[in-house]
Every structure is written in C-alpha cells, then in structure tokens.
N, C-alpha and C positions, 0 to 999 in steps of 0.2 A: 946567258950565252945565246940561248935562243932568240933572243930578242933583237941583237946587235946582226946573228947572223939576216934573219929572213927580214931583219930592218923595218923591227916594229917599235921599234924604242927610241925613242928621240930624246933631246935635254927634259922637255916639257913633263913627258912620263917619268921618267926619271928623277926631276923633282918633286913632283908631287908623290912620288913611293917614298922618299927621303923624308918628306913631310909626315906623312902618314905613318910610318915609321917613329917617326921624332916623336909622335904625339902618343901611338900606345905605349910604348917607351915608358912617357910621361906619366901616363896614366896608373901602370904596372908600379911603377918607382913611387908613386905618389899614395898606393896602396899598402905596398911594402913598407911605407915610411908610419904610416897612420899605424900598422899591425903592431911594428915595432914601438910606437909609443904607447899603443894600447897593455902591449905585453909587458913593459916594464910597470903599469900603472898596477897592473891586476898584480904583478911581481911586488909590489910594497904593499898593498892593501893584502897578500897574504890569502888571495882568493883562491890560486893554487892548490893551498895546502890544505887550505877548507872544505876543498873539492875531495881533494882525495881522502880526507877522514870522513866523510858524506858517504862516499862510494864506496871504501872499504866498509864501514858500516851494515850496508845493506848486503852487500856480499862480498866474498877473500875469497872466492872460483875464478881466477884467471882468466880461464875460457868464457864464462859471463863478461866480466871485465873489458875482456875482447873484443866481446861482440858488442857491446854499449860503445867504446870507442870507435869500430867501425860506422856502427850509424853517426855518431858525432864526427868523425869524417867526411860522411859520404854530405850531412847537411851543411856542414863548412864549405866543402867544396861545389856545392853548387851556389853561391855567392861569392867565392875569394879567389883571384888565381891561385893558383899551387905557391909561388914563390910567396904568398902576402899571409898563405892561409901557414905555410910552415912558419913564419917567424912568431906568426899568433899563439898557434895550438901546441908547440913546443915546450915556452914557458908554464902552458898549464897543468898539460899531459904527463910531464917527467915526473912530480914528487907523486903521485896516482901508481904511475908504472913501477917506480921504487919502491913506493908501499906494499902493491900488491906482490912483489917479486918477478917481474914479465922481463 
C-alpha cells in the first residue's frame, strides 16, 4: 500500500517480487516434497521404530526424552524450514513419543 501510495512501485518492481516470490515458493515446496519422500522411505525401512526401542533403551524418563528431542529439533531446524522439517521429523518422532508415553 505503501508503495502505490508515495509511487514507489512500478510494473517493473512488481514483477520482479512476483518472481522472487515464485522461486522461494519453489524452493520451500521443493523441500517439503524431498522431506516427504524421505519420510515415507525411513517409514518402510522401519527406522522409526528402531529409533525409538534405541532410545527407550537407554532411558523411559520423559523428561530426558524431552530434552534429547529438543536438541534434535533445535539441529533440524537449523537446516530445514519449519514446514519441510515437520513432514520429516513427524514420521520419526511419533512411535518414540508413544513409546515413551509423552
């Protein structure tokens, strides 16, 4: 709105946001889409569930449990966006969390 009013925004600017736009888009979408084939892959290989009788193993304190998640979060997330890094670590994360009872 700013833009149109003080007429700083011409067609030119305009498409090139559109562009720019279109391409992280792309990018995000194109992440999402890799997460989600990663996630059904680890989903038949059964890595999951491996995981989480690994983890229950070594400890069944939730609050442990917790905290081990949060750091696997916080290192997810500084490589995946939010929407690419939930489709990933969801399929992992759940038979873990079901195990432990959280």
């Amino acid at each position: 709105i700013g833009g149109v009013i003080y007429r700083e925004l011409d067609w030119k600017h305009l498409y090139d946001s559109m562009i720019e736009g279109a391409n992280q888009t792309a990018t995000v979408m194109l992440l999402v889409a890799a997460s989600a084939l990663l996630g059904v892959y680890l989903t038949e290989q059964q890595i999951p569930q491996q995981l989480a009788t690994w983890l229950s193993s070594i400890t069944s304190n939730r609050y442990a449990v917790l905290g081990i998640l949060n750091v696997f979060f916080l290192v997810i997330g500084l490589f995946l966006h939010s929407a690419a890094a939930i489709i990933l670590v969801v399929p992992i994360v759940m038979p873990l969390v079901k195990t432990v009872g959280i």
